[in-house]
C-alpha positions as a Markdown table, in Angstrom:
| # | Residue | x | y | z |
|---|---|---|---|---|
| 1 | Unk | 131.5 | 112.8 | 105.1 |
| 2 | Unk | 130.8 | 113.0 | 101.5 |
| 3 | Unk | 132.2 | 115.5 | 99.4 |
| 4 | Unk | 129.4 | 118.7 | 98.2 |
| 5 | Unk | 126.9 | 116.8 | 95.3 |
| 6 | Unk | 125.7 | 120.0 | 93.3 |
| 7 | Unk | 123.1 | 119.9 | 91.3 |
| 8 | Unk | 124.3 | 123.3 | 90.3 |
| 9 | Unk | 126.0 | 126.2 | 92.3 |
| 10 | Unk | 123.0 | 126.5 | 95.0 |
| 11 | Unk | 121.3 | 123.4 | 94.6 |
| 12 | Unk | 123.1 | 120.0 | 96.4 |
| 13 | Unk | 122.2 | 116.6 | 97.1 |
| 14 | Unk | 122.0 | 115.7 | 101.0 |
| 15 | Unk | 119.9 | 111.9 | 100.5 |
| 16 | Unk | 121.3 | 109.2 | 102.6 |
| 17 | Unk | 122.3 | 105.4 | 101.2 |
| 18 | Unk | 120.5 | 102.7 | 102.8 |
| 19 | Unk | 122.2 | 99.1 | 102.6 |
| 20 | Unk | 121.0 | 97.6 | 105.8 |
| 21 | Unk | 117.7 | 97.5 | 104.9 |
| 22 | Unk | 116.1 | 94.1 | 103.2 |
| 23 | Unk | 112.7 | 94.8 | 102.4 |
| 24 | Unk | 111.6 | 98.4 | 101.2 |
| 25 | Unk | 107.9 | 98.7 | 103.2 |
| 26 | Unk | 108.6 | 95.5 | 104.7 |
| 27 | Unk | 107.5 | 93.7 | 101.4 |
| 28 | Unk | 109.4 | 94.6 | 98.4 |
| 29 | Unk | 113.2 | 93.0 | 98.3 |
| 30 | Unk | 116.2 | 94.9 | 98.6 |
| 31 | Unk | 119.0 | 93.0 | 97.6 |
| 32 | Unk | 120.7 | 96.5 | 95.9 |
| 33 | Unk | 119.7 | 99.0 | 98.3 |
| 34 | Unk | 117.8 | 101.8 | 98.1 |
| 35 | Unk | 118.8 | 105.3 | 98.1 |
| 36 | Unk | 116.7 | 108.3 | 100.0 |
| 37 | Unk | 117.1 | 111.2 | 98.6 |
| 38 | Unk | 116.8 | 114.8 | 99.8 |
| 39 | Unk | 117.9 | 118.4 | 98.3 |
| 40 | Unk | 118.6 | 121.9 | 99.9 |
| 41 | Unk | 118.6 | 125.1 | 97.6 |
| 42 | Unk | 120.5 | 127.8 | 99.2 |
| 43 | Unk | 119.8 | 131.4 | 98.6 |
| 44 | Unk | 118.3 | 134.3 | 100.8 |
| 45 | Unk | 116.0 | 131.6 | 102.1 |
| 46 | Unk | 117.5 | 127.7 | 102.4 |
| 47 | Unk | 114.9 | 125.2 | 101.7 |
| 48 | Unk | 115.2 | 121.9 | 102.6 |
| 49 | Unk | 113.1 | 119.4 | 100.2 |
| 50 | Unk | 112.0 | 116.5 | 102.0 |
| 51 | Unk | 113.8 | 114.4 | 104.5 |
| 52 | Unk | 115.2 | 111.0 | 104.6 |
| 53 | Unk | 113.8 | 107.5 | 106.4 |
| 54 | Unk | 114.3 | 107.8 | 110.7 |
| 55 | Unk | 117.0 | 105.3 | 110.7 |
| 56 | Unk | 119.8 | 107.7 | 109.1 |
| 57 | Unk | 119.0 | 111.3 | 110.9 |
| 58 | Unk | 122.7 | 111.8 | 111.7 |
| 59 | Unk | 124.2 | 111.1 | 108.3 |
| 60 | Unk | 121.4 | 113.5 | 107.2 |
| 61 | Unk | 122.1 | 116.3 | 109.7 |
| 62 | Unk | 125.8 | 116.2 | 109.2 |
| 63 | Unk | 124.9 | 116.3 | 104.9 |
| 64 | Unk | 123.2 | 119.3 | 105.2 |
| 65 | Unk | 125.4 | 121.0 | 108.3 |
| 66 | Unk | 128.2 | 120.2 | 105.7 |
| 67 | Unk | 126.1 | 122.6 | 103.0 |
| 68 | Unk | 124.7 | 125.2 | 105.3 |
| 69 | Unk | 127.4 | 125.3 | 108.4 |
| 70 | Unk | 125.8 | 127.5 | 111.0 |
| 71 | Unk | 122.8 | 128.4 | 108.7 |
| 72 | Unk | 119.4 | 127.4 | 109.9 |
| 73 | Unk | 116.9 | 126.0 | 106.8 |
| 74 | Unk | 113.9 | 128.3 | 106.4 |
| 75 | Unk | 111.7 | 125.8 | 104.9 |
| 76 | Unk | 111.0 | 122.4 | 104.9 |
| 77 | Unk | 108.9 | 121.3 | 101.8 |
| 78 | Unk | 106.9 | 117.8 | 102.2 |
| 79 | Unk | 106.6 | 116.8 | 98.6 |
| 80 | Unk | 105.3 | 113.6 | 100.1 |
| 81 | Unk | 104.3 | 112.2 | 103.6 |
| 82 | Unk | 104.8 | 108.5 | 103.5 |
| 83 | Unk | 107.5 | 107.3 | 106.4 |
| 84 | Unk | 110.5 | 106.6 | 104.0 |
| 85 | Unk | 110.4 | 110.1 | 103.1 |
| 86 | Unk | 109.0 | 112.2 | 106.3 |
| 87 | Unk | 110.3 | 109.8 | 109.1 |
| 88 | Unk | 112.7 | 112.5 | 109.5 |
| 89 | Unk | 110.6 | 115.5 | 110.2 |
| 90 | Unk | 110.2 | 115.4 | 113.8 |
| 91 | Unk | 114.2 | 115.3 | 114.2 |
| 92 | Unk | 114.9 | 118.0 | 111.6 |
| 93 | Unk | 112.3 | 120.0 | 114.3 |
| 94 | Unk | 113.7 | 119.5 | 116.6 |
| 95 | Unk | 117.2 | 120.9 | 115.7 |
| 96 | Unk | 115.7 | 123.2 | 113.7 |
| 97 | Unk | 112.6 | 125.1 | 115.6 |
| 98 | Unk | 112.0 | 128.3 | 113.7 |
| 99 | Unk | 111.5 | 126.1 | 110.5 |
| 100 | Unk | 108.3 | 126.9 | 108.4 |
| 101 | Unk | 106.8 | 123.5 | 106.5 |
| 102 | Unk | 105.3 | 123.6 | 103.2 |
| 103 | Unk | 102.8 | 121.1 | 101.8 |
| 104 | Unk | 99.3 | 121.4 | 99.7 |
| 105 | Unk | 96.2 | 120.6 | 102.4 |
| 106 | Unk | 96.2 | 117.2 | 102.1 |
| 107 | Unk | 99.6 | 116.9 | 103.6 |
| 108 | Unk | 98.9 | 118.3 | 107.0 |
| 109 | Unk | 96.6 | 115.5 | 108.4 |
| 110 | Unk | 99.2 | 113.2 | 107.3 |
| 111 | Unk | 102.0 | 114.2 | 109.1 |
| 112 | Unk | 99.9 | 115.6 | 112.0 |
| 113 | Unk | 98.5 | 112.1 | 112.3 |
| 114 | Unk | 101.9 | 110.0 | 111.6 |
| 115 | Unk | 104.0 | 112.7 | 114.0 |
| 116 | Unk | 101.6 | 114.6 | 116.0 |
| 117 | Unk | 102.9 | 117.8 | 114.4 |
| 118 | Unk | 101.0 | 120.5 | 113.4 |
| 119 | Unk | 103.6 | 123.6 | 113.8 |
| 120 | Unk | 104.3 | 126.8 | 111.5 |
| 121 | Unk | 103.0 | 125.8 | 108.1 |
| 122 | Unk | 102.5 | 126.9 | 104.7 |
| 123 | Unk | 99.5 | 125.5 | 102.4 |
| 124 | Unk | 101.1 | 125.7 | 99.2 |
| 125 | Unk | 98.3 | 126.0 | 96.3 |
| 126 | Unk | 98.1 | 124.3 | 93.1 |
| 127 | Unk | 100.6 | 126.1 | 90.7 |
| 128 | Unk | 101.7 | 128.5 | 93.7 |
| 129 | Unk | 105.4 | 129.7 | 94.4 |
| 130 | Unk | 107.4 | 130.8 | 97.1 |
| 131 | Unk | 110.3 | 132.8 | 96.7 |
| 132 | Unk | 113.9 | 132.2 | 98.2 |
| 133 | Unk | 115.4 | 134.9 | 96.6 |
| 134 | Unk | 117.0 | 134.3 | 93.8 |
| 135 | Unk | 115.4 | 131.1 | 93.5 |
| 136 | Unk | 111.6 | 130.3 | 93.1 |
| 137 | Unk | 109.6 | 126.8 | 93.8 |
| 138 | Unk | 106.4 | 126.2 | 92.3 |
| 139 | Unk | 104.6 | 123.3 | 93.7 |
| 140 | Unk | 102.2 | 120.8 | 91.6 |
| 141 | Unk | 99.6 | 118.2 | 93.1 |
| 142 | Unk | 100.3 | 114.8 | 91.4 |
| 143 | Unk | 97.3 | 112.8 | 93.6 |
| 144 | Unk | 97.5 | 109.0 | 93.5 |
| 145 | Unk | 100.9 | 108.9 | 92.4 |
| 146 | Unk | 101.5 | 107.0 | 94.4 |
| 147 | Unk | 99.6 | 108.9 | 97.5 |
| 148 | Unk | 96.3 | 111.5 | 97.7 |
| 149 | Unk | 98.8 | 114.6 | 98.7 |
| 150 | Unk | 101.9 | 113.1 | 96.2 |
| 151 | Unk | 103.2 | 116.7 | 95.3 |
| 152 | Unk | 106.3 | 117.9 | 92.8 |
| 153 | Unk | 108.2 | 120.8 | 93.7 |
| 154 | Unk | 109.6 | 123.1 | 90.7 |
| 155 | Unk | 112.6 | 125.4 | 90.6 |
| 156 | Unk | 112.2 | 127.8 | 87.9 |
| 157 | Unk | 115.3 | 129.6 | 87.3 |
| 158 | Unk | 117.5 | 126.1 | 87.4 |
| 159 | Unk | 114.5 | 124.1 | 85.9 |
| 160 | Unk | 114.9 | 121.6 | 88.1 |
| 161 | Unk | 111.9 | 118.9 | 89.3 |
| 162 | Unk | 112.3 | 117.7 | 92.6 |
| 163 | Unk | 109.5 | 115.0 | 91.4 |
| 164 | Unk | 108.8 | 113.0 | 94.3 |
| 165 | Unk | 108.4 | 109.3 | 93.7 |
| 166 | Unk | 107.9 | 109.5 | 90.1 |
| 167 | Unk | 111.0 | 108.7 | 88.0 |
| 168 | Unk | 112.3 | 107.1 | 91.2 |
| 169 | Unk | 114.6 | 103.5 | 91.6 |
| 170 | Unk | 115.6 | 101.1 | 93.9 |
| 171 | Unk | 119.6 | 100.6 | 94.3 |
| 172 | Unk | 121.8 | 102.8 | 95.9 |
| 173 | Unk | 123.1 | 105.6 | 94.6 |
| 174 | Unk | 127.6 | 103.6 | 94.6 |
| 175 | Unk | 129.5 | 107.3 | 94.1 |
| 176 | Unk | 127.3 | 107.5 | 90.8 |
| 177 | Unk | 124.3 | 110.1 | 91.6 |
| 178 | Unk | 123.3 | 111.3 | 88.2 |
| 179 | Unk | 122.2 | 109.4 | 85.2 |
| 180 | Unk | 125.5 | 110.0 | 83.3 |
| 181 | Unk | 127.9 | 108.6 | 86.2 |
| 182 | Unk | 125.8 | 105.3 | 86.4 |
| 183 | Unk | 124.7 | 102.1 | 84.5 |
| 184 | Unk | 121.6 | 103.0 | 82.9 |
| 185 | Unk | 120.4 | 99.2 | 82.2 |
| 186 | Unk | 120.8 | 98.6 | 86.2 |
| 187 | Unk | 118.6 | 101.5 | 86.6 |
| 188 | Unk | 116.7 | 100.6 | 84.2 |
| 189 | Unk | 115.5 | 97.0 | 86.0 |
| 190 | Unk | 115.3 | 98.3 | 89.2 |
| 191 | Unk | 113.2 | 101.5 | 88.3 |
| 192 | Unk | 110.6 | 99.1 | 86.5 |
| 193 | Unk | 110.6 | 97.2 | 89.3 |
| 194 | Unk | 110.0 | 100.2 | 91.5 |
| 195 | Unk | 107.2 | 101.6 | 89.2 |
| 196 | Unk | 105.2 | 98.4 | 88.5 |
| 197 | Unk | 105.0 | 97.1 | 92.2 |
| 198 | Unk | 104.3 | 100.6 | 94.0 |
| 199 | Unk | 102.8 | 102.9 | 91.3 |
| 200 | Unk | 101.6 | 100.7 | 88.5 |
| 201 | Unk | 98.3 | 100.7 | 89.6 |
| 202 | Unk | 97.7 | 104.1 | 88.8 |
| 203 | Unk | 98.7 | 104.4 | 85.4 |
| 204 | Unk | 95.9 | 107.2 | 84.3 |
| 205 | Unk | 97.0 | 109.1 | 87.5 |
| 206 | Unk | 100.5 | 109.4 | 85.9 |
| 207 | Unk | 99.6 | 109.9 | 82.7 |
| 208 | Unk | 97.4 | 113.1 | 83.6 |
| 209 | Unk | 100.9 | 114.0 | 85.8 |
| 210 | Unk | 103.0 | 113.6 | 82.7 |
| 211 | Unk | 100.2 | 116.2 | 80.8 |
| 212 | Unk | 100.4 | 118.4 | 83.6 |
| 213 | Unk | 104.2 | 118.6 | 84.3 |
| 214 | Unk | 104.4 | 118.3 | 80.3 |
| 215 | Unk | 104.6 | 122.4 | 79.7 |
| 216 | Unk | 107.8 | 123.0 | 81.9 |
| 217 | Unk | 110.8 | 123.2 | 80.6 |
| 218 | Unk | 113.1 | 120.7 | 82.5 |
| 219 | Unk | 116.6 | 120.6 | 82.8 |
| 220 | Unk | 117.2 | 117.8 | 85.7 |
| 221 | Unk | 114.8 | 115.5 | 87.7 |
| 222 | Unk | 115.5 | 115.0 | 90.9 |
| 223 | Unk | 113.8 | 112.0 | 92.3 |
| 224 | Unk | 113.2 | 111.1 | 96.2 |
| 225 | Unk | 114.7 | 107.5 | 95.0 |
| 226 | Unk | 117.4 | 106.4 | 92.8 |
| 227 | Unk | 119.7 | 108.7 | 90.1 |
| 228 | Unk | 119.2 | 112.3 | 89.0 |
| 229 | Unk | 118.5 | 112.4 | 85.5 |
| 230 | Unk | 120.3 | 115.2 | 83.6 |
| 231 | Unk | 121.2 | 113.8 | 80.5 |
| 232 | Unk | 118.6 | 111.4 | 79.5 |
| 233 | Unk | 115.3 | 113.4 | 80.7 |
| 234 | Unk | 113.3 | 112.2 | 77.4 |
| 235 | Unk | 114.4 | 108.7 | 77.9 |
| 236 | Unk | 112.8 | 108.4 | 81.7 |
| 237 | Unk | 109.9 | 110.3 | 80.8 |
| 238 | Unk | 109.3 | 108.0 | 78.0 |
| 239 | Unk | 109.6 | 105.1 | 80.1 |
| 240 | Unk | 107.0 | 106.4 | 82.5 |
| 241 | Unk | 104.1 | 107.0 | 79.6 |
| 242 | Unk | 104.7 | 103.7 | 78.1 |
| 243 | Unk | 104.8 | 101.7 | 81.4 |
| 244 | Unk | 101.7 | 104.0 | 82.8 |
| 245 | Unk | 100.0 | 102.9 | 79.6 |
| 246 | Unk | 101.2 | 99.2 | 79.9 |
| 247 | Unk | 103.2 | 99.4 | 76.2 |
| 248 | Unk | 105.2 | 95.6 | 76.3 |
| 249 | Unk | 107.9 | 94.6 | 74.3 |
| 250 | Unk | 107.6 | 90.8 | 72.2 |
| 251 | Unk | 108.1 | 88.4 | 75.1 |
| 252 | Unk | 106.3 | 85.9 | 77.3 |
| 253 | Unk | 106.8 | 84.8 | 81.1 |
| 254 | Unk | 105.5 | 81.4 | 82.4 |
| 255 | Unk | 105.1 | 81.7 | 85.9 |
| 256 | Unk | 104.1 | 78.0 | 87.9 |
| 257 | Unk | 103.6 | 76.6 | 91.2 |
| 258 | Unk | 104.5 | 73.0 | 91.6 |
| 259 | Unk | 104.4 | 70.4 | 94.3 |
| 260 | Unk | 106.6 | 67.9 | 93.2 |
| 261 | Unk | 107.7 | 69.0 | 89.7 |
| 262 | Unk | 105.2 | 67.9 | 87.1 |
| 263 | Unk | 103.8 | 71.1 | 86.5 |
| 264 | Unk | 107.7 | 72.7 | 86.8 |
| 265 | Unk | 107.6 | 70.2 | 84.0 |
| 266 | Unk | 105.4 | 71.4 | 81.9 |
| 267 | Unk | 106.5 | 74.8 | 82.2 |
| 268 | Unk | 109.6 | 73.7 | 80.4 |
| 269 | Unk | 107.9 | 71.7 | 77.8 |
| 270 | Unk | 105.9 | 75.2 | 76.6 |
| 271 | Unk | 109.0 | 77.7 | 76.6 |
| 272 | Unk | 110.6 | 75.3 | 74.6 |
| 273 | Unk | 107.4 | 75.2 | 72.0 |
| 274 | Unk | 107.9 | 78.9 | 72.0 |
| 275 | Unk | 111.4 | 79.1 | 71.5 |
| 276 | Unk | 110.8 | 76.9 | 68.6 |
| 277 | Unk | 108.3 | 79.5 | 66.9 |
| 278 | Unk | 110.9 | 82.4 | 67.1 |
| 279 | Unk | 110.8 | 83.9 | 70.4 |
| 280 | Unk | 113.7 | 85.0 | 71.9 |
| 281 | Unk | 112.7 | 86.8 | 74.9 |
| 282 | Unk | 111.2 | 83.9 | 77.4 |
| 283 | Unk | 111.2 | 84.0 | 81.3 |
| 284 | Unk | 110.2 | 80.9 | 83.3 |
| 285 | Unk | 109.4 | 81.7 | 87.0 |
| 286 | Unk | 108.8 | 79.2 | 90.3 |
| 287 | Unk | 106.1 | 81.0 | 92.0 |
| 288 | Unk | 107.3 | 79.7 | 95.3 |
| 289 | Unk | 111.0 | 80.3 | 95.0 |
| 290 | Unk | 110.7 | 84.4 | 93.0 |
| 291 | Unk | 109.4 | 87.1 | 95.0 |
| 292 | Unk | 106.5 | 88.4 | 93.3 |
| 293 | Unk | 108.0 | 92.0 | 92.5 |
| 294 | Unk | 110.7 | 90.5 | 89.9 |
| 295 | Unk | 107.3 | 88.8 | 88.4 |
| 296 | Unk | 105.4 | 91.6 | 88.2 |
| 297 | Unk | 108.0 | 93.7 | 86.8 |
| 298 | Unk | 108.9 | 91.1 | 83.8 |
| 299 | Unk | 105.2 | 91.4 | 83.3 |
| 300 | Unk | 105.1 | 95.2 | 82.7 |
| 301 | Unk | 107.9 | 94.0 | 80.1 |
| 302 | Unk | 106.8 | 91.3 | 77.8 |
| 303 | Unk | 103.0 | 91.3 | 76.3 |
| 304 | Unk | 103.0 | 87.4 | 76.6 |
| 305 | Unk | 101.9 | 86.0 | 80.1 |
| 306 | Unk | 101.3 | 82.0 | 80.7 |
| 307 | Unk | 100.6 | 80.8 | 84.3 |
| 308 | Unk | 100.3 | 77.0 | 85.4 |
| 309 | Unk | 99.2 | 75.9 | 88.6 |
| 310 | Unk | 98.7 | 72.2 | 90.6 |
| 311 | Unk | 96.0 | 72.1 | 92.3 |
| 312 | Unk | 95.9 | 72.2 | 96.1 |
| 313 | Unk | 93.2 | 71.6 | 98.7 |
| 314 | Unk | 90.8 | 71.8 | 96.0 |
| 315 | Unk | 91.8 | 75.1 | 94.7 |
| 316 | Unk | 95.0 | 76.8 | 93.4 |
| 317 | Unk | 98.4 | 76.5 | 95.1 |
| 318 | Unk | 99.3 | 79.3 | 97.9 |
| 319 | Unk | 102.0 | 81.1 | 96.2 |
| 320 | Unk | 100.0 | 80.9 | 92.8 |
| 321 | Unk | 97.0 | 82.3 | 94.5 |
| 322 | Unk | 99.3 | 85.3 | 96.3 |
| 323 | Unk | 100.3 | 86.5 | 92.4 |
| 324 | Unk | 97.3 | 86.5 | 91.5 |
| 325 | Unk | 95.4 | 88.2 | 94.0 |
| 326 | Unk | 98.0 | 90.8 | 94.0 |
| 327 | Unk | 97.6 | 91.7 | 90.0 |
| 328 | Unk | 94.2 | 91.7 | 90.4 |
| 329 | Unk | 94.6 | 94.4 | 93.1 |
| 330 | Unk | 97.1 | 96.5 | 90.4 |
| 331 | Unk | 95.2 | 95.3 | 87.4 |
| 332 | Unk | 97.6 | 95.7 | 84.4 |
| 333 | Unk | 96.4 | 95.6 | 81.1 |
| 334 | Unk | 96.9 | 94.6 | 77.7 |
| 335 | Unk | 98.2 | 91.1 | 77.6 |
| 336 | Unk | 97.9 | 88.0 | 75.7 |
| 337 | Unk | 97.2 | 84.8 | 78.4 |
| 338 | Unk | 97.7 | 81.3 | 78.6 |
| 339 | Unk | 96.7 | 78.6 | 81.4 |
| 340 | Unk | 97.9 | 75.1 | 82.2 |
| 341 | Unk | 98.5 | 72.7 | 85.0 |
| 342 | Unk | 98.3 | 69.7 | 86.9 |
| 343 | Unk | 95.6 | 67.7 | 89.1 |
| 344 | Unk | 95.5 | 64.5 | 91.1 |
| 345 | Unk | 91.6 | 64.1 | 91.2 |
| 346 | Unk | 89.5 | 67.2 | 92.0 |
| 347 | Unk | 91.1 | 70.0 | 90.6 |
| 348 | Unk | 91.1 | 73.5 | 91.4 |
| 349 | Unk | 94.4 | 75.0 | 89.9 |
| 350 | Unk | 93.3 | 75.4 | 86.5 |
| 351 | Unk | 90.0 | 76.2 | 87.6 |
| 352 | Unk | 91.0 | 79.5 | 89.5 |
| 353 | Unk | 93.3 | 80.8 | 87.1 |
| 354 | Unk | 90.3 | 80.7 | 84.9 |
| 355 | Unk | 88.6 | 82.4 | 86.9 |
| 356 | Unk | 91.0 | 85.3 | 87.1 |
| 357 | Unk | 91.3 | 85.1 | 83.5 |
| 358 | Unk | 87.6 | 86.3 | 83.7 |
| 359 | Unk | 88.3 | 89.4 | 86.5 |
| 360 | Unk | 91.6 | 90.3 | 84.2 |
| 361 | Unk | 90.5 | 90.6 | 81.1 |
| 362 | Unk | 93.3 | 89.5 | 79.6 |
| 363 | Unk | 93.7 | 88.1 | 75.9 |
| 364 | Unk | 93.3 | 84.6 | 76.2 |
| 365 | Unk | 95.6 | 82.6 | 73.1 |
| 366 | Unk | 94.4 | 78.6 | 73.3 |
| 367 | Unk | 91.8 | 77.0 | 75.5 |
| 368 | Unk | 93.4 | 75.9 | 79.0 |
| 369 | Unk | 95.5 | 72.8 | 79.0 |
| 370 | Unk | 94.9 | 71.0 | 82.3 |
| 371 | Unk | 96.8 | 67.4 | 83.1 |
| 372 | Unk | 95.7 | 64.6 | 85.6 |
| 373 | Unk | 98.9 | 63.5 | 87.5 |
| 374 | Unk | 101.5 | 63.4 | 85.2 |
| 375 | Unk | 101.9 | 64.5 | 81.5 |
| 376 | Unk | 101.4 | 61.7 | 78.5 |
| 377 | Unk | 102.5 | 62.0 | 75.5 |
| 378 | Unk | 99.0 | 63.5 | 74.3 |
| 379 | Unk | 99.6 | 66.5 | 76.8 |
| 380 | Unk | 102.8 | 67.6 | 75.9 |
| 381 | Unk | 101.3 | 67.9 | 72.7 |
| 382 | Unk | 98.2 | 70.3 | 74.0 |
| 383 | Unk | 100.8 | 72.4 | 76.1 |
| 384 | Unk | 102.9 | 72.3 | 72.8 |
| 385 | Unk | 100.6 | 74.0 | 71.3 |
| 386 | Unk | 99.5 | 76.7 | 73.7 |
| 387 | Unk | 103.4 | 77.7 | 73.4 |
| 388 | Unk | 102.8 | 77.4 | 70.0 |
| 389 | Unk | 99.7 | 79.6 | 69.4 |
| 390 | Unk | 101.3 | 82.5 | 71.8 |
| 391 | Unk | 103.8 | 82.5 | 69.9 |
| 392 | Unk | 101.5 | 83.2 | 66.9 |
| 393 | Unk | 99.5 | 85.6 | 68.9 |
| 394 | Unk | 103.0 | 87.9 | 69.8 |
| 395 | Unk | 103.8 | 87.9 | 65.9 |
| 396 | Unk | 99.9 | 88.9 | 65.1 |
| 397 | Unk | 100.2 | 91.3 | 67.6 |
């Protein structure tokens, strides 16, 4: 059993590390872990903030046992009702009967529907508070971030927010659990990752968060994934409004899907064009070998985005098509865009990333290089110069 993780004298950590896992919501890769957190504040009144994923109830019960001993928690607060955070609940019911839960009205249906529970409740009210004596929590709505009933819970004496998804990380929390005891550029990675793949889609929902949360006066954050930030609250917070406002640094990826290597190829032939003009930052990507989370989170990086495609079965190859269907689900914005690749006779590669071009909106640099089997000498020079002109395009920009 782990030592006692204070936040400060009444407020401890009692999350749970998951290793075994492999795929967080049996999509997103894991090859770092993932950490579930959960809090309790002791006082008069213990509240217990959220609960962990089902898998790991007896590391969790012994975690808080070894905070409250005999003590039975007098609240349960559900900042948010997706499984990874509530799969818990029923157990911590169970073992803990006289237990009032506290959620805004849109959490209810949720966890009546996901656990068939519907025992003594609180409906906690925008800006309301509930007293544990000498502690208070004030709850705040943050809807679509990432969930209709997402909700933050703030302690105002300790100024602590317990904030739910936002600020939160992949990895595992290894003996480090606040910012200060870990590698920030791990967390860093694995927290744009996080943010780009499960909550970049709703970038205006986060930014009216930020302007509502933006008057408190914050001392730690104490996400339901990933480190507590103590010591470098400006820096996360700045991270959030420029990814929720899709701010890039000077970069480009080239992402391609290639039967047999020619457009792999060509790939190669352009980041070297670019490399030429100045730019340092350049990440090449094999559609079919990179999951498309690490793809998606270099894009919310680098401004510069080039994608090249065979054709297959008269349209675009599968794993191509996969990436792009998926950021035209999250839609990210403001980006400079190249196309290329490679045909045997009908085509289709070059044509459907065109077509996305148009449903993305995205800046396009040079006019789409497209190459019938294999590239002569007088298409290296056209994919030359589509590295070449977003390379101009980054420095214009």
């Amino acid at each position: 059993m782990l030592p006692k993780i204070n936040l400060t004298k009444d407020i401890f950590w009692v999350g749970v590390n998951d290793r075994r896992t492999e795929r967080f919501e049996n999509y997103w890769p894991l090859p770092f872990g993932v950490a579930y957190n959960s809090y309790v504040v002791v006082d008069e009144k213990i509240a217990l903030i959220d609960t962990v994923e089902a898998g790991f109830i007896d590391s969790f019960l012994d975690n808080i046992k070894a905070i409250i001993g005999d003590r039975h928690p007098d609240y349960l607060i559900v900042n948010h009702a997706e499984p990874d955070h509530s799969g818990s609940i029923r157990a911590i019911l169970r073992e803990y009967p006289d237990i009032t839960v506290v959620g805004n009205a849109k959490t209810f249906p949720m966890i009546e529907g996901f656990y068939d529970i519907n025992e003594k409740k609180i409906v906690a009210e925008e800006g309301g508070t509930l007293s544990l004596g000498q502690h208070t929590l004030q709850f705040f709505t943050v809807p679509m971030v990432h969930w209709p009933e997402s909700m933050v819970t703030y302690e105002t004496s300790e100024k602590i927010l317990f904030s739910n998804d936002s600020f939160g990380s992949f990895g595992t929390l290894d003996g480090g659990i606040f910012d200060d005891e870990v590698n920030i550029d791990f967390f860093e990675t694995e927290m744009r990752r996080y943010y780009s793949n499960i909550v970049g889609k709703y970038g205006m929902q986060v930014q009216k968060a930020l302007a509502k949360l933006g008057g408190l006066n914050i001392q730690q954050i104490a996400p339901s994934h990933g480190p507590i930030w103590r010591s470098n609250i400006g820096y996360v917070i700045d991270k959030y409004d420029k990814w929720s406002k899709c701010e890039t640094e000077d970069g480009v990826i080239i992402v391609y899907g290639s039967l047999y290597g020619n457009t792999a190829r060509m790939a190669d032939i352009i980041a070297r064009s670019i490399a030429e003009e100045g730019i340092k930052n350049i990440r090449v990507f094999d559609a079919s070998k990179t999951h498309s989370s690490y793809i998606i989170s270099e894009l919310w990086r680098y401004r510069g985005v080039i994608f090249g495609s065979s054709a297959y079965n008269g349209g675009i190859f599968t794993p191509m098509r996969a990436l792009i269907r998926e950021l035209e689900h999250i839609m990210p914005k403001n980006h400079l865009f190249g196309i290329f690749g490679g045909m045997s006779w009908s085509g289709g590669g070059v044509r459907t990333l065109e077509e996305f071009s148009n449903n993305i909106k995205w800046q396009l640099v040079a006019p789409s290089v497209e190459v019938k089997h294999a590239a002569k000498e007088e298409d290296i020079e056209r994919l030359r110069a589509l590295g070449k002109s977003m390379a101009q395009a980054l420095k214009n920009n």
